[in-house]
C-alpha positions as CSV (number, residue, x, y, z in Angstrom):
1,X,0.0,0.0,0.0
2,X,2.8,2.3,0.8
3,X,4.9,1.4,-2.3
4,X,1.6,2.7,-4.6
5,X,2.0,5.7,-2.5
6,X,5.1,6.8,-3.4
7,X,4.8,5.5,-7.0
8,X,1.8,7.8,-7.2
9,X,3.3,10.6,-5.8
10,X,6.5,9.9,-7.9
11,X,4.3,9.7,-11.2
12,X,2.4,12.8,-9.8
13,X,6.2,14.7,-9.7
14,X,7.2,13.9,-13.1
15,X,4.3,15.0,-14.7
16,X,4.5,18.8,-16.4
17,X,2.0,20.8,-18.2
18,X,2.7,21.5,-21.7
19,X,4.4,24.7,-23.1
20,X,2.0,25.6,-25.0
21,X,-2.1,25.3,-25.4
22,X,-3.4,26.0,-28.4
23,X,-7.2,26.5,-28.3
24,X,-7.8,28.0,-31.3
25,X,-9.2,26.2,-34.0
26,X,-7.0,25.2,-37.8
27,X,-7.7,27.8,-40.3
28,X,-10.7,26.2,-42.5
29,X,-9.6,25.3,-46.1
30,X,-10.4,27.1,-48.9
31,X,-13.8,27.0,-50.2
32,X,-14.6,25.3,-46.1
33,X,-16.3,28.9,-44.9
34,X,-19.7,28.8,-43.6
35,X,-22.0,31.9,-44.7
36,X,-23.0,32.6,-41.4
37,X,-22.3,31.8,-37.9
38,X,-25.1,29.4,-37.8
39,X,-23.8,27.1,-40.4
40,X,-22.2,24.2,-40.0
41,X,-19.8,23.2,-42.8
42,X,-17.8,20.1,-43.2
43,X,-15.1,19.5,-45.3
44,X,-13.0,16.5,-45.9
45,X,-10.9,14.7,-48.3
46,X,-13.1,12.1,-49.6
47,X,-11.2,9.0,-48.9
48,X,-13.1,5.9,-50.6
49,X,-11.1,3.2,-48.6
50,X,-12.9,4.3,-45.5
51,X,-16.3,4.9,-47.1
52,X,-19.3,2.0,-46.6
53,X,-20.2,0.0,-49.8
54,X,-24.0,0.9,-50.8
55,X,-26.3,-1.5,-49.6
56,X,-27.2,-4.5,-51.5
57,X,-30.8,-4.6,-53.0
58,X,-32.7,-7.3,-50.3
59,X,-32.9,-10.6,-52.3
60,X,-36.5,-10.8,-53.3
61,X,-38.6,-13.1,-51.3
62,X,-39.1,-16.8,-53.2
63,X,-42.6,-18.9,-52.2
64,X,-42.5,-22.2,-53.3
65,X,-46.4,-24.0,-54.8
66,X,-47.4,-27.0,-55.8
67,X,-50.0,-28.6,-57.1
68,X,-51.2,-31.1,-54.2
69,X,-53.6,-33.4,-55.5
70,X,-56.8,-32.5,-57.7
71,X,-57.4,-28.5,-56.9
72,X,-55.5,-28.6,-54.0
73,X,-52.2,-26.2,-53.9
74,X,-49.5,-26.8,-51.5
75,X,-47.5,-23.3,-50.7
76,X,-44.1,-22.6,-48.7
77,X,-43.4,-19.2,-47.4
78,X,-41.1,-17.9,-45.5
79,X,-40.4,-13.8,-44.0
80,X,-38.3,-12.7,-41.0
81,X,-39.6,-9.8,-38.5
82,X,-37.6,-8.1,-35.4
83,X,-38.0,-8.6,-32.2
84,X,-38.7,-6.1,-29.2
85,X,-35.2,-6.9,-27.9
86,X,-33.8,-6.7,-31.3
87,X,-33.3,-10.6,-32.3
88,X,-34.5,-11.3,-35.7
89,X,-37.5,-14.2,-35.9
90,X,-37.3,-16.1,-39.1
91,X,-40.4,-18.1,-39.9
92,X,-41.7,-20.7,-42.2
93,X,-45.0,-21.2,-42.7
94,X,-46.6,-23.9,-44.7
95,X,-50.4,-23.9,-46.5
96,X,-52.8,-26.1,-47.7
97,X,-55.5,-24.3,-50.4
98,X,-58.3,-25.8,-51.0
99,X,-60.7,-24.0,-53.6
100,X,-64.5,-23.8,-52.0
């Protein structure tokens, strides 16, 4: 306990402010002005290899159907929905038609 003591106290010792603060903001680049003081401008290199790919379309949804047996049709569909606590629920749901 005593030996953190002094190694705080030591650490505390060596430590010394900077020189210099500089609070003042970099000079904006040309063309980087706002037109008033209530703009907000930002300007940046655009640098691609940081930059998301676009999404991909969403794969269109497939249902499968049959033909059972006389009028009857067989279908498979599926379709995924979130969750209150943000898990996905994927479901399957199978159907019987029969014509009236």
């Amino acid at each position: 306990m005593v030996h953190q003591a002094v190694l705080l106290m030591l650490q505390a010792l060596a430590a010394t402010p900077p020189e210099r603060i500089d609070l003042m903001p970099p000079a904006a680049p040309r063309g980087c002005v706002p037109d008033n003081d209530d703009d907000i401008v930002v300007c940046e290199e655009r640098i691609e290899r940081h930059r998301l790919p676009p999404p991909r379309p969403a794969a269109p949804v497939r249902n499968a159907e049959t033909r059972l047996f006389g009028d009857a049709v067989g279908a498979v569909e599926t379709e995924a929905a979130g969750m209150p606590n943000g898990n996905r629920s994927n479901r399957l749901m199978a159907r019987i038609k029969l014509p009236l």
